[in-house]
C-alpha positions in Angstrom: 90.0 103.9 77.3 87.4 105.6 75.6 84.7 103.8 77.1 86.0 104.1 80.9 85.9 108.1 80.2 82.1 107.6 79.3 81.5 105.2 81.9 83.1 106.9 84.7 81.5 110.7 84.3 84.2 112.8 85.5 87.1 111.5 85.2 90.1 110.8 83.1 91.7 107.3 82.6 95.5 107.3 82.2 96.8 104.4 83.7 95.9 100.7 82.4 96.0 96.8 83.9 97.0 94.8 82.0 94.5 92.0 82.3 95.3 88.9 83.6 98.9 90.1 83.6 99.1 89.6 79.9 100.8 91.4 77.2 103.6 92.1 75.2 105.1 95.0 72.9 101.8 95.0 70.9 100.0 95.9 73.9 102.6 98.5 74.9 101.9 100.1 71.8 98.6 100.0 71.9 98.2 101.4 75.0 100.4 104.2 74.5 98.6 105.4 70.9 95.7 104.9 73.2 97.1 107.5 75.6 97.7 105.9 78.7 100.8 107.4 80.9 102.1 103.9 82.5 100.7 100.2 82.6 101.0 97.3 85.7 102.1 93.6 84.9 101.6 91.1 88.1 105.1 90.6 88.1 106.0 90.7 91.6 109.0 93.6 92.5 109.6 96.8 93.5 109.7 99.9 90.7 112.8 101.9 90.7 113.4 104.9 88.8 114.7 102.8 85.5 111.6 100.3 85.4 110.1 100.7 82.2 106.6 102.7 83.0 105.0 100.3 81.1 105.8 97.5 82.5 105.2 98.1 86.1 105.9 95.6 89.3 103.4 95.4 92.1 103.1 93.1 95.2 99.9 91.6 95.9 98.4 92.2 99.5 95.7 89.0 99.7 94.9 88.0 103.3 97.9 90.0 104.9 98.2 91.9 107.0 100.5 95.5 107.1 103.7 94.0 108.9 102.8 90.6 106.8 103.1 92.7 103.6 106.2 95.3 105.0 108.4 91.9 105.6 107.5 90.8 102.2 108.6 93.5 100.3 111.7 94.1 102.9 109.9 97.6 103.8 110.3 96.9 107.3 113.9 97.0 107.1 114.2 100.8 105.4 116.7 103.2 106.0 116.0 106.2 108.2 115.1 109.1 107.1 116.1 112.5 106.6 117.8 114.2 110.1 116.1 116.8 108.6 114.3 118.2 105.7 115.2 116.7 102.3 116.7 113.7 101.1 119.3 111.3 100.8 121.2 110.0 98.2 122.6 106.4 99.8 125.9 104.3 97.8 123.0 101.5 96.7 120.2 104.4 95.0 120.0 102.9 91.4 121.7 106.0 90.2 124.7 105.7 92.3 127.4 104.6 89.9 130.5 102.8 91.0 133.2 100.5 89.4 132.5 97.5 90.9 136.5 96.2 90.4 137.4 99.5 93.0 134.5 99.7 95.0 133.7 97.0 97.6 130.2 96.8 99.8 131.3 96.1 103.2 129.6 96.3 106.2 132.5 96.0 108.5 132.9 99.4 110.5 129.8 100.7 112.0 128.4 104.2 111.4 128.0 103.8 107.9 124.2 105.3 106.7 121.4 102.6 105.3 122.4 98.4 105.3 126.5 98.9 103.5 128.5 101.3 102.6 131.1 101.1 99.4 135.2 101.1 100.2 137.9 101.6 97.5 141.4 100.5 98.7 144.3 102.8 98.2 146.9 100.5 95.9 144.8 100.4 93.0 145.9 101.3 89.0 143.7 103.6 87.4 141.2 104.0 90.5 137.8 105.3 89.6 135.6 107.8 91.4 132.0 107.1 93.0 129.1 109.1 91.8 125.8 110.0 93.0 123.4 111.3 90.8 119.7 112.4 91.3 117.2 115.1 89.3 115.8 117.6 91.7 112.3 116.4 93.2 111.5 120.0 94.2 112.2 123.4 92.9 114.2 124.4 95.3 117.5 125.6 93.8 120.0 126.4 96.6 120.7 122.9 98.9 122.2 122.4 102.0 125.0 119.1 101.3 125.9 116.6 104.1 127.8 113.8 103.4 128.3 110.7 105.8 131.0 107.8 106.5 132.2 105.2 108.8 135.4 106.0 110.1 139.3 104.2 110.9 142.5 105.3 111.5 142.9 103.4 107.7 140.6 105.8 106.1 142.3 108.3 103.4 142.5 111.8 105.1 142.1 113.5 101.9 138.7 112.7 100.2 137.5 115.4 97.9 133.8 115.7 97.4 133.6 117.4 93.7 130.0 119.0 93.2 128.9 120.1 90.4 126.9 123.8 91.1 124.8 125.7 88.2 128.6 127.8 88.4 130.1 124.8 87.9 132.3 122.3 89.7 133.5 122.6 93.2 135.5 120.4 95.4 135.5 119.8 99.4 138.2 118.2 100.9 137.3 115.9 104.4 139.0 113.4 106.8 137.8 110.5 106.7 139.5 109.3 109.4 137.3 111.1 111.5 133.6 112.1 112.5 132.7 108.6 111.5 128.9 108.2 112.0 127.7 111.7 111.8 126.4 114.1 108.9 128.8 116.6 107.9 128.2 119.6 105.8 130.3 119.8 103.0 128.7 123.5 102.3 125.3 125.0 100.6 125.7 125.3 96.7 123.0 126.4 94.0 122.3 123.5 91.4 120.6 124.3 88.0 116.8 124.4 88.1 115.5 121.9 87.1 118.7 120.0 86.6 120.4 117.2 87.4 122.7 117.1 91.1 125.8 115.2 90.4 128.6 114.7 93.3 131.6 112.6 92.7 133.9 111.1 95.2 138.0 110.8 95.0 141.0 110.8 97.0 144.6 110.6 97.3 145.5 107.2 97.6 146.5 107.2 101.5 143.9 104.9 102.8 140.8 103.6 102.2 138.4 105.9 100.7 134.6 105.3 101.9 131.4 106.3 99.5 127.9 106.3 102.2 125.7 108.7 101.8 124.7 112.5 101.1 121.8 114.1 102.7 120.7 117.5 100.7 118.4 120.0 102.3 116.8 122.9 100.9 119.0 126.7 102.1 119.2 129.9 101.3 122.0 131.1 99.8 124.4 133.0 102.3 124.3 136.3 101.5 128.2 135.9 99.8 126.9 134.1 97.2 129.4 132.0 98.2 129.8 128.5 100.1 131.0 127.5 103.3 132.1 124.6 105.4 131.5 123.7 109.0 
């Protein structure tokens, strides 16, 4: 590392190859006492927010061309984005939890955000809630909270939304048997800064209960200090 900084006037190295692809927990070390921030294997994959930073995948591009390389890696198959400004949290992010013996992918009733949505049937013991969980990626404080699911007459009509705010938890209460396909605010809440957003999903057990997606968007805070629903 020491020798790239002299070589290469100007700058600062803090990000290492791994050449050949070859290493092991030695080489982790090594590079870290070295001070290097993350290292790339040539193990093909995507990087999600638990990869080890040392031990990053990558997709080789040889010869192809952009669609080549976006069919590849299944980037040309991405949800949409944002409506708006912000982001979403869909039921397959890598920090969505879910109890895999309640909650069911399915694909079967259109409207549903992203490629599935996740479906808890109502005659279960001991039913566990869905979570969504994400740290803040900007410092806005005070968000704007949508959620979205596919809708049937068999859906519960009682599915609380509990988010936890910096003045701790609150709960909205939607129908799920209705406004299927569409983003609905569940109200604007301030989160702790920097902190962690955490929403849960429950329900009586009248019906199916359907975890999609959430959409937050940066607000100001109405001047209640409060939150509201549309």
């Amino acid at each position: 590392r020491d020798d790239i900084i002299a070589n290469v006037n100007g700058k600062v190295t803090r990000h290492f190859c791994y050449p050949y692809g070859d290493y092991n927990q030695a080489v982790i070390d090594e590079c870290i006492a070295a001070g290097y921030l993350t290292a790339i294997t040539v193990l093909r994959g995507l990087n999600y927010r638990d990869t080890p930073l040392f031990e990053l995948r990558r997709w080789w591009g040889d010869g192809k061309n952009l669609q080549e390389f976006l069919v590849e890696t299944g980037f040309d198959d991405l949800p949409a984005p944002p409506p708006g400004e912000g982001w979403i949290l869909d039921d397959s992010d890598p920090n969505a939890y879910y109890d895999t013996e309640h909650w069911v992918e399915s694909t079967s009733i259109a409207g549903f955000y992203g490629n599935t949505y996740r479906a808890r049937a109502d005659d279960l013991d001991d039913p566990q809630p869905f979570r969504w969980a994400a740290y803040l990626p900007t410092e806005e404080s005070t968000l704007r909270v949508h959620a979205r699911w596919s809708s049937l007459d068999n859906r519960t009509t009682n599915a609380v939304y509990t988010i936890r705010t910096a003045a701790g938890e609150v709960n909205v209460a939607v129908d799920q048997t209705l406004n299927g396909g569409q983003w609905v605010e569940l109200g604007v809440f301030r989160f702790a800064e920097p902190g962690l957003v955490e929403v849960f999903l429950d329900g009586d057990d009248d019906g199916y209960l359907i975890a999609d997606a959430l959409w937050f968007e940066p607000a100001d805070l109405p001047t209640s200090e409060g939150w509201f629903i549309h």
